[in-house]
Residue, then its C-alpha position, 0 to 999 in steps of 0.5 A: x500500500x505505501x509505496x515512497x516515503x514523500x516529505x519528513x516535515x521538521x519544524x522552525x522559528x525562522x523559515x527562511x534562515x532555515x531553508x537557507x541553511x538546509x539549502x547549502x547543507x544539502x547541495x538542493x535548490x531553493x523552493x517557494x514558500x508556501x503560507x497557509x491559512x486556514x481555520x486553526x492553521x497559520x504556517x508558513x512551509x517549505x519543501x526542498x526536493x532532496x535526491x534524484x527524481x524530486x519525489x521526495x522532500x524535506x518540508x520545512x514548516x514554521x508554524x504561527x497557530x494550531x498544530x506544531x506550535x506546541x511541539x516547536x515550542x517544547x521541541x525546539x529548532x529542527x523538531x520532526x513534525x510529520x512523516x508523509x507516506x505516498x500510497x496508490x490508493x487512498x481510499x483503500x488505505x483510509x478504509x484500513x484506517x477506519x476498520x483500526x479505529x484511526x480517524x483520517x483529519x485534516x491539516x488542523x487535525x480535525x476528523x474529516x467526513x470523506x475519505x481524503x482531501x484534494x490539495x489545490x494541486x490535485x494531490x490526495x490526503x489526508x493526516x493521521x494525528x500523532x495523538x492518535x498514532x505513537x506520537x509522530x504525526x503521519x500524512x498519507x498522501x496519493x500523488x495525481x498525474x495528469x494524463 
């Protein structure tokens, strides 16, 4: 069911500093920075691509309100945040997720009523929280190509 690890998230108090201290560290290309704001989550984040192939990422967060505001705070610079797995079917996955008592959520990691999210960019998803997990919160994530 997984098929590739997609993105390790890590978090800062200082996005660009950090993607620019990951950046030379790692020998990767600067990415965009991405702001999003929705209802209990403000963060900026960013994803450096790191190998060959560019399927798989260091997502740098910093977040202002909702989930890792706490952990930053407690963990401190660099703390690891989220695990995202990349699956061919989401939904079957989602299934497996329910039937083991595991709620599907959503970026605020409030519970969600369909199976997954689609991202502005067609991607599918959803988040499993790190409360519900062994403390590490995990994406699922099924990547969408266009025909």
């Amino acid at each position: 069911m997984i098929t590739n690890l997609h993105h390790v998230a890590i978090l800062t108090s200082n996005l660009v500093e950090a993607i620019n201290y990951y950046t030379d560290l790692l020998d990767c290309q600067k990415p965009k920075i991405a702001d999003v704001d929705k209802p209990g989550v403000k963060l900026k984040s960013a994803m450096l691509p790191i190998g060959p192939g560019g399927n798989t990422f260091l997502q740098i967060i910093e977040p202002e309100l909702g989930p890792g505001v706490k952990e930053l705070t407690e963990g401190g610079e660099g703390t690891l945040f989220e695990m995202a797995f990349e699956t061919d079917n989401i939904e079957e996955f989602a299934d497996k997720m329910l039937v083991g008592k595991i709620t599907p959520c959503n970026i605020a990691e409030q519970s969600i009523n369909e199976k997954y999210i689609t991202s502005k960019f067609g991607s599918r998803y959803f988040i499993l929280s790190g409360k519900s997990l062994r403390g590490t919160r995990i994406e699922i994530v099924q990547m969408i190509t266009s025909q």
